[in-house]
N, CA, C and O atoms as CSV, one atom per row, in Angstrom:
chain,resi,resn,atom,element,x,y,z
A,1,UNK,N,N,101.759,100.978,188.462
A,1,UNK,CA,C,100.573,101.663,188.934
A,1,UNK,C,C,100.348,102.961,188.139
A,1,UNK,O,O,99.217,103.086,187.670
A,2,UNK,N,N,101.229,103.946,187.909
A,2,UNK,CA,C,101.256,104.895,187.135
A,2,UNK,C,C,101.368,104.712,185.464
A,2,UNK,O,O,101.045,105.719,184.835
A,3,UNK,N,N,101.575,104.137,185.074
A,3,UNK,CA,C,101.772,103.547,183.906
A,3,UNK,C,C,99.983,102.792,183.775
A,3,UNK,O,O,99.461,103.089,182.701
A,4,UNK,N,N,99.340,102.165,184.440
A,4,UNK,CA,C,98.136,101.779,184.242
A,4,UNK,C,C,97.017,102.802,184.186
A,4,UNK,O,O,96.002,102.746,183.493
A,5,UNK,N,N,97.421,103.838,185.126
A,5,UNK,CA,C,96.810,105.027,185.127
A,5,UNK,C,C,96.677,105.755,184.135
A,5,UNK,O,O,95.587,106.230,183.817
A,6,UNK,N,N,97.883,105.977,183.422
A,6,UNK,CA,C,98.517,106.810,181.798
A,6,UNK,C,C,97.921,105.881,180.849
A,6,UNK,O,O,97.640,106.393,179.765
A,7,UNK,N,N,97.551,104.147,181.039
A,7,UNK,CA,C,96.812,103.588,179.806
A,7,UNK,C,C,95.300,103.791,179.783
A,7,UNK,O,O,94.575,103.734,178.789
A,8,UNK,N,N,94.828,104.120,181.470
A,8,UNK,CA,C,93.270,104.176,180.854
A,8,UNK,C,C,92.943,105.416,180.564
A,8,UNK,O,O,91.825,105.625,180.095
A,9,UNK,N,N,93.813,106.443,180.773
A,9,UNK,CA,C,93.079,107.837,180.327
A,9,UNK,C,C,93.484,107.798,178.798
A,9,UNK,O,O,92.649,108.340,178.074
A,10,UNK,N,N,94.514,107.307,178.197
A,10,UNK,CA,C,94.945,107.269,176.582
A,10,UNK,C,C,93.661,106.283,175.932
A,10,UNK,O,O,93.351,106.420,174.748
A,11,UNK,N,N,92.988,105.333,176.771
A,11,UNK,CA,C,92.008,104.373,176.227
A,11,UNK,C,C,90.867,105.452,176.328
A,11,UNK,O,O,90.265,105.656,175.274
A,12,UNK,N,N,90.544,106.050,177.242
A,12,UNK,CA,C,88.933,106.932,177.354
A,12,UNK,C,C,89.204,107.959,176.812
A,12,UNK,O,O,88.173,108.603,176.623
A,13,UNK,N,N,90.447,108.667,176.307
A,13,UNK,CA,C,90.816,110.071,175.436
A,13,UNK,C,C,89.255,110.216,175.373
A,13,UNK,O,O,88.393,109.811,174.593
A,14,UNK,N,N,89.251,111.277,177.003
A,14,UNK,CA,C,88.349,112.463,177.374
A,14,UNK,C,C,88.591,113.881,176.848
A,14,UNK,O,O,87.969,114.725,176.202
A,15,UNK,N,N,89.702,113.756,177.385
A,15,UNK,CA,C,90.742,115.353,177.660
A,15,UNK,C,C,90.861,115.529,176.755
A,15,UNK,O,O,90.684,114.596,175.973
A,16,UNK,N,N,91.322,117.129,176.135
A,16,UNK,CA,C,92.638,117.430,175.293
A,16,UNK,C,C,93.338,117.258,175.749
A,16,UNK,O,O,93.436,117.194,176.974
A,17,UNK,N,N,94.200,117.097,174.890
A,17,UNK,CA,C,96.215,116.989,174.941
A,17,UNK,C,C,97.049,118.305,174.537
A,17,UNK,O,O,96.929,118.969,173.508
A,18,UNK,N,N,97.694,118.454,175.331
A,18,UNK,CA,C,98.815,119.704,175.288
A,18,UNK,C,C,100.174,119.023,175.012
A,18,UNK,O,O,100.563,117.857,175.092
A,19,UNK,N,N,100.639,119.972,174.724
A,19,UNK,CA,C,102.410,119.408,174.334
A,19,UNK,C,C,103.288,120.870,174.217
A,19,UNK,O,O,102.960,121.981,173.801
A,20,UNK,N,N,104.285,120.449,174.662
A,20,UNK,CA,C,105.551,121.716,174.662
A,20,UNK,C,C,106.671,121.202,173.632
A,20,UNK,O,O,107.442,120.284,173.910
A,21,UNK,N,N,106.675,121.877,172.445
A,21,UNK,CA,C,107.095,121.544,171.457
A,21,UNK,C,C,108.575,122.370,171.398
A,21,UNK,O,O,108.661,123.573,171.643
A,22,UNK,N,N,109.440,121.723,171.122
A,22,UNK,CA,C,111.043,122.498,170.558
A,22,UNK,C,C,111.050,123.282,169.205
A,22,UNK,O,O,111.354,122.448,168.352
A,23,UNK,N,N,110.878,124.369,168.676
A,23,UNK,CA,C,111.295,124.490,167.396
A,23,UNK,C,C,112.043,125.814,167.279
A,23,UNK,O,O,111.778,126.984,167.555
A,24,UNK,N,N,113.071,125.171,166.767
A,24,UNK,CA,C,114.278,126.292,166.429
A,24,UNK,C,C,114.669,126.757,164.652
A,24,UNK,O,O,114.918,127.831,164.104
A,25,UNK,N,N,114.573,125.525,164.238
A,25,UNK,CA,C,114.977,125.646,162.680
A,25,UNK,C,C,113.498,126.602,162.325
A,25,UNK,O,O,112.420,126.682,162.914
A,26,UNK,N,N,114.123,127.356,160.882
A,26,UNK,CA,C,113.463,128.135,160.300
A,26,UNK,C,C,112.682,126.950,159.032
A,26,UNK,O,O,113.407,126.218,158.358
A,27,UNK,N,N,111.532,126.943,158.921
A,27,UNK,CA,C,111.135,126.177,157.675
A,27,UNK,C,C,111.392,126.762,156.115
A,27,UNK,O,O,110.499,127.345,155.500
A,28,UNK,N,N,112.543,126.561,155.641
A,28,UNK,CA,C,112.360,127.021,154.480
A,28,UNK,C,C,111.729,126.314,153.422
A,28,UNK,O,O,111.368,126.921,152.414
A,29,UNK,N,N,111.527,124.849,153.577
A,29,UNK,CA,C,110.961,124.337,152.386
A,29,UNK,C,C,108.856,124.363,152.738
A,29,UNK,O,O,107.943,124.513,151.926
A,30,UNK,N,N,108.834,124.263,153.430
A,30,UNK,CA,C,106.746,124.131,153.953
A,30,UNK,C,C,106.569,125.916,153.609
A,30,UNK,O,O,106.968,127.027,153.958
A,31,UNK,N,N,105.385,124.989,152.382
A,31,UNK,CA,C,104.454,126.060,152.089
A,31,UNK,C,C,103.052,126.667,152.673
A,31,UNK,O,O,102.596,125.689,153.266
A,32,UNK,N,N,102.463,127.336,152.776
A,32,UNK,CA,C,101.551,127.571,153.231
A,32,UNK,C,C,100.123,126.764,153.175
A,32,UNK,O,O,99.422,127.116,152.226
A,33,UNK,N,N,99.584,125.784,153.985
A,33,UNK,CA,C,98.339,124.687,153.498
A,33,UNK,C,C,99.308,123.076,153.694
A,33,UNK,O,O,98.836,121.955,153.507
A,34,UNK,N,N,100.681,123.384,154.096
A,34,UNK,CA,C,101.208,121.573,153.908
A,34,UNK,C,C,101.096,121.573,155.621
A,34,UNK,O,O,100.955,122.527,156.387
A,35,UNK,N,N,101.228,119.967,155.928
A,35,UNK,CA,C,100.941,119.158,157.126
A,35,UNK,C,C,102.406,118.772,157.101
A,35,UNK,O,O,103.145,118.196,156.302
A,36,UNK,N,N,102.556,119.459,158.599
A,36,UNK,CA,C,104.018,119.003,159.084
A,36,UNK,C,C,103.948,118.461,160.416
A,36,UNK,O,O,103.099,118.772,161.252
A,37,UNK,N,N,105.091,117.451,160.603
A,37,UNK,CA,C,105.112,116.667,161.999
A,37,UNK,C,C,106.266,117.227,162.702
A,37,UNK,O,O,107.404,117.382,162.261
A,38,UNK,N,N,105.800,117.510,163.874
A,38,UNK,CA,C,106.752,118.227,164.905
A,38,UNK,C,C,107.347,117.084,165.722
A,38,UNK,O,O,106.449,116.482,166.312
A,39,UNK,N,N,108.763,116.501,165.991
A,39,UNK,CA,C,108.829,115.514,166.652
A,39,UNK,C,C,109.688,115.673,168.241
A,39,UNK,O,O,110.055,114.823,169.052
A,40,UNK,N,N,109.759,116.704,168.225
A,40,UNK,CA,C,111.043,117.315,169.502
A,40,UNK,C,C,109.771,117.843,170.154
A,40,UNK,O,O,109.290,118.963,169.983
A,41,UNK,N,N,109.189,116.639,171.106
A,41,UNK,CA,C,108.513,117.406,172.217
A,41,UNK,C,C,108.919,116.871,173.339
A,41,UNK,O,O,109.140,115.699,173.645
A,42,UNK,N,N,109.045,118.522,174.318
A,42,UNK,CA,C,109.524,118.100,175.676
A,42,UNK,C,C,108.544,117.908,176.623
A,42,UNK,O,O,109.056,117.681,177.720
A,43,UNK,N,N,107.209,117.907,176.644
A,43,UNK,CA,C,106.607,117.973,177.792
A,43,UNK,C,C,104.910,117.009,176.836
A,43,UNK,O,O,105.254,117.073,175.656
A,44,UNK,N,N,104.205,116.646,176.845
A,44,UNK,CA,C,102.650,116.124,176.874
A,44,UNK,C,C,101.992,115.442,177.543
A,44,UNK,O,O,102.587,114.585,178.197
A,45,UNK,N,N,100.526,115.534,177.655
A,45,UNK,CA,C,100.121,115.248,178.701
A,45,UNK,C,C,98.141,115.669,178.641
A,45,UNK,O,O,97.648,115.866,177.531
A,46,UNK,N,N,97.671,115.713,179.302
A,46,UNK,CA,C,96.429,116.060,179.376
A,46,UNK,C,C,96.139,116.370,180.855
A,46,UNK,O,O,97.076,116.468,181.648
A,47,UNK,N,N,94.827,116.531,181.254
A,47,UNK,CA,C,93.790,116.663,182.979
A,47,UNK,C,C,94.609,115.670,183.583
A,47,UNK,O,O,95.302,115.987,184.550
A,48,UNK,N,N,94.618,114.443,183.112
A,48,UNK,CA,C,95.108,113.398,184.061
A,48,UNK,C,C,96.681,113.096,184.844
A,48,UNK,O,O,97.007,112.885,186.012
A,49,UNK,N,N,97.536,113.214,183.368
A,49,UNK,CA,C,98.537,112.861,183.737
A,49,UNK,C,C,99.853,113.934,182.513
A,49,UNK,O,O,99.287,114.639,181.677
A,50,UNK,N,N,100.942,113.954,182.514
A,50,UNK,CA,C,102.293,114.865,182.229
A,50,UNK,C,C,102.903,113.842,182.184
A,50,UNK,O,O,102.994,112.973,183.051
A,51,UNK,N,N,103.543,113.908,180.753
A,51,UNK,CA,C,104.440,113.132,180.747
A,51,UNK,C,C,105.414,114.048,180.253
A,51,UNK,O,O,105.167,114.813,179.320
A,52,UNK,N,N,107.128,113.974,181.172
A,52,UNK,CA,C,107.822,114.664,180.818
A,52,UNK,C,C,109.199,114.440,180.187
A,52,UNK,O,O,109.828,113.857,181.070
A,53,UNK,N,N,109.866,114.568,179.302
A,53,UNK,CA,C,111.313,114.289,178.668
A,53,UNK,C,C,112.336,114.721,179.414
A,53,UNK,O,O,112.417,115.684,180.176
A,54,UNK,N,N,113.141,113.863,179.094
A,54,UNK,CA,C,114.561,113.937,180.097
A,54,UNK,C,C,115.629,114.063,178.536
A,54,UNK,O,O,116.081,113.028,178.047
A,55,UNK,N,N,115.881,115.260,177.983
A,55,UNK,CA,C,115.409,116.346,177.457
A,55,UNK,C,C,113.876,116.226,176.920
A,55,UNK,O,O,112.957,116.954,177.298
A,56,UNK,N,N,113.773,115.197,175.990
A,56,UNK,CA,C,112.771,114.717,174.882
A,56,UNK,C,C,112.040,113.726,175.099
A,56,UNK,O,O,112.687,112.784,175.557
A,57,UNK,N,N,110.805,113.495,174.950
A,57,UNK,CA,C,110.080,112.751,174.821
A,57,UNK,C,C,110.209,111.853,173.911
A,57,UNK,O,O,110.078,112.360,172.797
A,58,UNK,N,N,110.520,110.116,173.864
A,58,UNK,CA,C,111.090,109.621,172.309
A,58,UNK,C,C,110.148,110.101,171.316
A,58,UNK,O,O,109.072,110.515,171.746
A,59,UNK,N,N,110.368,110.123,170.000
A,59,UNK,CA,C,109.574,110.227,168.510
A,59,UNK,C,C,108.738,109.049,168.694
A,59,UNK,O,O,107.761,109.347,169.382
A,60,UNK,N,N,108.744,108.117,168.427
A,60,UNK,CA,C,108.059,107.225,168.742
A,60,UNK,C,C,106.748,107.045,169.992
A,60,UNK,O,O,105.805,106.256,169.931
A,61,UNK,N,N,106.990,107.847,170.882
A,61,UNK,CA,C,105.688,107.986,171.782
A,61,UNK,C,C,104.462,109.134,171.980
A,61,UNK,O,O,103.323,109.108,172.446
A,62,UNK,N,N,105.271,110.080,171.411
A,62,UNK,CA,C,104.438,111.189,170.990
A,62,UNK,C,C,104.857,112.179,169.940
A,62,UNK,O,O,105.920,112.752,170.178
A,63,UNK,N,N,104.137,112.548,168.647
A,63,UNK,CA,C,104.438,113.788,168.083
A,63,UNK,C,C,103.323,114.516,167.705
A,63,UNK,O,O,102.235,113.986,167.928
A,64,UNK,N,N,103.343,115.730,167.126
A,64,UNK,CA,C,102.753,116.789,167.102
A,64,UNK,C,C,102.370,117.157,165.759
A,64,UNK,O,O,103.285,116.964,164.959
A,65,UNK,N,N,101.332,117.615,165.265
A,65,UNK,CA,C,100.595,117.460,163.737
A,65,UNK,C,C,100.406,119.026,163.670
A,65,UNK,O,O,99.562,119.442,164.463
A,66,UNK,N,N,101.112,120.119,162.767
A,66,UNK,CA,C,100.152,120.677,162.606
A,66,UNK,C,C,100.575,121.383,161.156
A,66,UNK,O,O,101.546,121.068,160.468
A,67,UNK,N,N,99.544,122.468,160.859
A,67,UNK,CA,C,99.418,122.978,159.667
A,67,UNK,C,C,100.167,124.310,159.282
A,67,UNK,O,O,99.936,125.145,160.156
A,68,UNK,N,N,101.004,124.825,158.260
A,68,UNK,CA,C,101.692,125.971,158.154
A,68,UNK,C,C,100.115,127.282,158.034
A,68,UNK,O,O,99.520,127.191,156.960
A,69,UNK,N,N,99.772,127.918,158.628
A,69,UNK,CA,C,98.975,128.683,158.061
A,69,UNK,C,C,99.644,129.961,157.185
A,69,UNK,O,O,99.040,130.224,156.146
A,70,UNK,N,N,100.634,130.646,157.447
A,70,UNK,CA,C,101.516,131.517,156.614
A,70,UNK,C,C,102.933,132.237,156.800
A,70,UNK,O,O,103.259,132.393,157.977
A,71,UNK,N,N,103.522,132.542,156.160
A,71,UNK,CA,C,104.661,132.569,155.997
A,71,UNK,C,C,104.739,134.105,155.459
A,71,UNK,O,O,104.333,134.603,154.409
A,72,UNK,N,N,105.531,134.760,156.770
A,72,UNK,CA,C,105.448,136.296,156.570
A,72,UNK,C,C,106.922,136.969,157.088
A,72,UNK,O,O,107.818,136.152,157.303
A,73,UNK,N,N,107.203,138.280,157.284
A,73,UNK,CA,C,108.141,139.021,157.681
A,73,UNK,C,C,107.548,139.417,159.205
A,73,UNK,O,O,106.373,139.743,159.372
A,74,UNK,N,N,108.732,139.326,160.503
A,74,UNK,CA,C,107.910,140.203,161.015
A,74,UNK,C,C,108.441,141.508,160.883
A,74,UNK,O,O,109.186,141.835,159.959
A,75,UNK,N,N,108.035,142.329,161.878
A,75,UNK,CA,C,107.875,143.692,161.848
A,75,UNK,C,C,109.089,144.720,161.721
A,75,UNK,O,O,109.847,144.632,162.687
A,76,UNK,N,N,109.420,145.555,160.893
A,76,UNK,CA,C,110.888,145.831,161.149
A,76,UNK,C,C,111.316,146.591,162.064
A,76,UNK,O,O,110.689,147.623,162.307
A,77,UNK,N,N,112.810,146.174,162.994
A,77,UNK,CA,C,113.478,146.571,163.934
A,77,UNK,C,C,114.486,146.867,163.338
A,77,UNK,O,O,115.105,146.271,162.456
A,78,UNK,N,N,114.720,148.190,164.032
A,78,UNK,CA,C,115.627,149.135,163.442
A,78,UNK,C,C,116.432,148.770,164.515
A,78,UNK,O,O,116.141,148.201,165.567
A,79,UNK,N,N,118.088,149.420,163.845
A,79,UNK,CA,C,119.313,149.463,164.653
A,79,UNK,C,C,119.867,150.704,164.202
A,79,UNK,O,O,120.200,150.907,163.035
A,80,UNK,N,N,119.975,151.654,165.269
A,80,UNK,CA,C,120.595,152.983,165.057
A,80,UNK,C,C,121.844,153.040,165.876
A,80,UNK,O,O,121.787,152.649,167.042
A,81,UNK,N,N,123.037,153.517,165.348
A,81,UNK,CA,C,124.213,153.756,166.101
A,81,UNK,C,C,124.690,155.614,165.493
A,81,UNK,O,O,124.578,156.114,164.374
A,82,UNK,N,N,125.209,156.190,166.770
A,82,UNK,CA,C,125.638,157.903,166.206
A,82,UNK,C,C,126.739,157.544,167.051
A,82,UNK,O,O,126.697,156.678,167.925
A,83,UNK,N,N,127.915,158.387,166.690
A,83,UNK,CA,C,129.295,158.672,167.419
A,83,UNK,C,C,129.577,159.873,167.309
A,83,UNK,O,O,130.200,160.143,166.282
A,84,UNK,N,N,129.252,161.088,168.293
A,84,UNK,CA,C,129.610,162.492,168.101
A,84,UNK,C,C,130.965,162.871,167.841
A,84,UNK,O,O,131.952,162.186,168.108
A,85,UNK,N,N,130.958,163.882,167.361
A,85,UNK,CA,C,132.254,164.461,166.606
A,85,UNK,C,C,133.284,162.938,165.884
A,85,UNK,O,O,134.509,162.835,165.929
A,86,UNK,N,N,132.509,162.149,165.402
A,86,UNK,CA,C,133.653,161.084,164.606
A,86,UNK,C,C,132.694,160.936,163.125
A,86,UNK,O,O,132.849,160.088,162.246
A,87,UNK,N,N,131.846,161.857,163.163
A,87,UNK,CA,C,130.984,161.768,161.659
A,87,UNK,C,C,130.535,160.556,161.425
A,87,UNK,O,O,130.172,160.350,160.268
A,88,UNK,N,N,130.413,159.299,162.521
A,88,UNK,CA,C,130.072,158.442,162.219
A,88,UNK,C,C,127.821,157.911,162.629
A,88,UNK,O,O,127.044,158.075,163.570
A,89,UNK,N,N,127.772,157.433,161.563
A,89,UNK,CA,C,126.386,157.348,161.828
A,89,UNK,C,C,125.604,156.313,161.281
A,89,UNK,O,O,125.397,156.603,160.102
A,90,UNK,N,N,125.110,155.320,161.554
A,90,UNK,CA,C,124.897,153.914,160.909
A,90,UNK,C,C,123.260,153.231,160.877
A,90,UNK,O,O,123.154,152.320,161.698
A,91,UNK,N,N,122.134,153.475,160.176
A,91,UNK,CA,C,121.157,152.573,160.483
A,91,UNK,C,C,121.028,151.642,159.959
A,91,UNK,O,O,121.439,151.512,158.806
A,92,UNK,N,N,120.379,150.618,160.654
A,92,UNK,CA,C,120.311,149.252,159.714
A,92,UNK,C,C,118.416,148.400,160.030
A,92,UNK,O,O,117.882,148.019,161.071
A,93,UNK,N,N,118.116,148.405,159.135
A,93,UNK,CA,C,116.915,147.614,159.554
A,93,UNK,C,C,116.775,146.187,158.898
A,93,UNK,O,O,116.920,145.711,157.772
A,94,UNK,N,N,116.381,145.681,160.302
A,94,UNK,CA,C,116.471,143.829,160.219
A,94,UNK,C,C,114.421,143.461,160.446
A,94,UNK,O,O,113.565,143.891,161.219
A,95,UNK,N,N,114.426,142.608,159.454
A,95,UNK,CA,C,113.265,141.737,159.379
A,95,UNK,C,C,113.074,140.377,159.205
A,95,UNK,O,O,113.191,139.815,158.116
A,96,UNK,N,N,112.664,139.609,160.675
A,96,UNK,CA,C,113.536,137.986,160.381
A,96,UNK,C,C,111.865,137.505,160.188
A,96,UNK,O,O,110.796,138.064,160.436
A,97,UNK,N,N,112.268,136.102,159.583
A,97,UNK,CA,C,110.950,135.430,159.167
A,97,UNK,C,C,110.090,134.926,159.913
A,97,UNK,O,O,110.749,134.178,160.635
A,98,UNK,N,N,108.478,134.810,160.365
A,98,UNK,CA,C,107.931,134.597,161.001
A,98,UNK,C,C,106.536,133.473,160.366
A,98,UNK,O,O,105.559,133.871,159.732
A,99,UNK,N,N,106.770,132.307,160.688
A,99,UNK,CA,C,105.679,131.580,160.682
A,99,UNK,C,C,104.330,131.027,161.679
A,99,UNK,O,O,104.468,130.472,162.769
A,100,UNK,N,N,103.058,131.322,161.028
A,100,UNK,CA,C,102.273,130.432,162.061
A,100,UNK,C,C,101.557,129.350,161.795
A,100,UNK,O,O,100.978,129.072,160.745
A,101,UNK,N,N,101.618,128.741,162.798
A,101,UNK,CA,C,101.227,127.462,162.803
A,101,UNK,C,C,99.789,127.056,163.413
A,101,UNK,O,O,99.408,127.708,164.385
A,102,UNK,N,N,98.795,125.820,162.815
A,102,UNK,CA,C,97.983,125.450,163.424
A,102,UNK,C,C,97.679,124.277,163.940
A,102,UNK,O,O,97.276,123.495,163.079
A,103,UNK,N,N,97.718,123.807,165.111
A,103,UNK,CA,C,98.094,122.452,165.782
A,103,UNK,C,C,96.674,121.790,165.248
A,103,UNK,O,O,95.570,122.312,165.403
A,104,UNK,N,N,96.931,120.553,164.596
A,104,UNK,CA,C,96.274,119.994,164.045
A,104,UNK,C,C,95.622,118.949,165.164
A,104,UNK,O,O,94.462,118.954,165.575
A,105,UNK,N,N,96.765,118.002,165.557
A,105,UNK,CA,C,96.386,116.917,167.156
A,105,UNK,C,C,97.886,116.531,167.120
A,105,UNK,O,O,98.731,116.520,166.225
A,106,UNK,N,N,97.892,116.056,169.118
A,106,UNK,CA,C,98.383,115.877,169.258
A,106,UNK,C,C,98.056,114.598,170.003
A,106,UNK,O,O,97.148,114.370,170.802
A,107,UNK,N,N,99.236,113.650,169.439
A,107,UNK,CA,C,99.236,112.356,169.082
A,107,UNK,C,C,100.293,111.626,170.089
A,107,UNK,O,O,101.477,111.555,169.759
A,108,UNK,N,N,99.752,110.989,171.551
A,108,UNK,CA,C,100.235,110.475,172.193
A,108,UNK,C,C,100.051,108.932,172.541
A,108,UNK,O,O,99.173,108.545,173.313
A,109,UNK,N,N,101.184,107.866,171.744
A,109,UNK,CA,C,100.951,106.554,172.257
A,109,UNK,C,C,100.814,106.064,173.811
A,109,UNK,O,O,101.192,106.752,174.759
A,110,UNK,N,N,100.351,105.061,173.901
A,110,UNK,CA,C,100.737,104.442,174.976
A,110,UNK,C,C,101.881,103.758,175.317
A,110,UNK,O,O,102.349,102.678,174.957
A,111,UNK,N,N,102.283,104.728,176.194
A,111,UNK,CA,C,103.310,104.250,176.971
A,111,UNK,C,C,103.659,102.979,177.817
A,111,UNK,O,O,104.738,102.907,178.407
């Protein structure tokens, strides 16, 4: 019954589609303008129906399209340490890499 429900809204694709995507790795090889496939999604779905992963959603039933738009630094955060009377005194500034992305579609089979 639910499963017939999830085929006619994927047949009338009214809605947008949302998705809760995993991403941890840093992209070092995608340049700015390439099409990358996101395949670690935990959650998609639309108005009608959620479909959710028990962690993951398989690769095979849904993944995620989108575009690198650029590849930057973010902002720098400083780290200050002082230790009175031990002459000790230390700053360090860290700037980790920051990409954004533009969701191209998201691409859910029937289940």
């Amino acid at each position: 019954d639910v499963r017939s429900k999830v085929s006619e809204s994927l047949a009338r694709n009214e809605s947008r589609y949302f998705a809760v995507v995993h991403f941890a790795a840093p992209l070092l090889e995608a340049a700015p303008g390439e099409i990358i496939r996101l395949e670690k999604v935990l959650l998609a779905g639309n108005t009608d129906f959620t479909i959710v992963g028990r962690p993951l959603i398989p690769r095979n039933n849904v993944f995620v399209t989108a575009m690198v738009v650029e590849k930057t630094l973010q902002h720098p955060a400083l780290w200050y340490q002082f230790h009175r009377r031990r002459r000790h005194r230390a700053m360090r500034v860290f700037q980790d890499n920051s990409v954004t992305l533009r969701i191209v579609d998201v691409f859910v089979k029937d289940i």
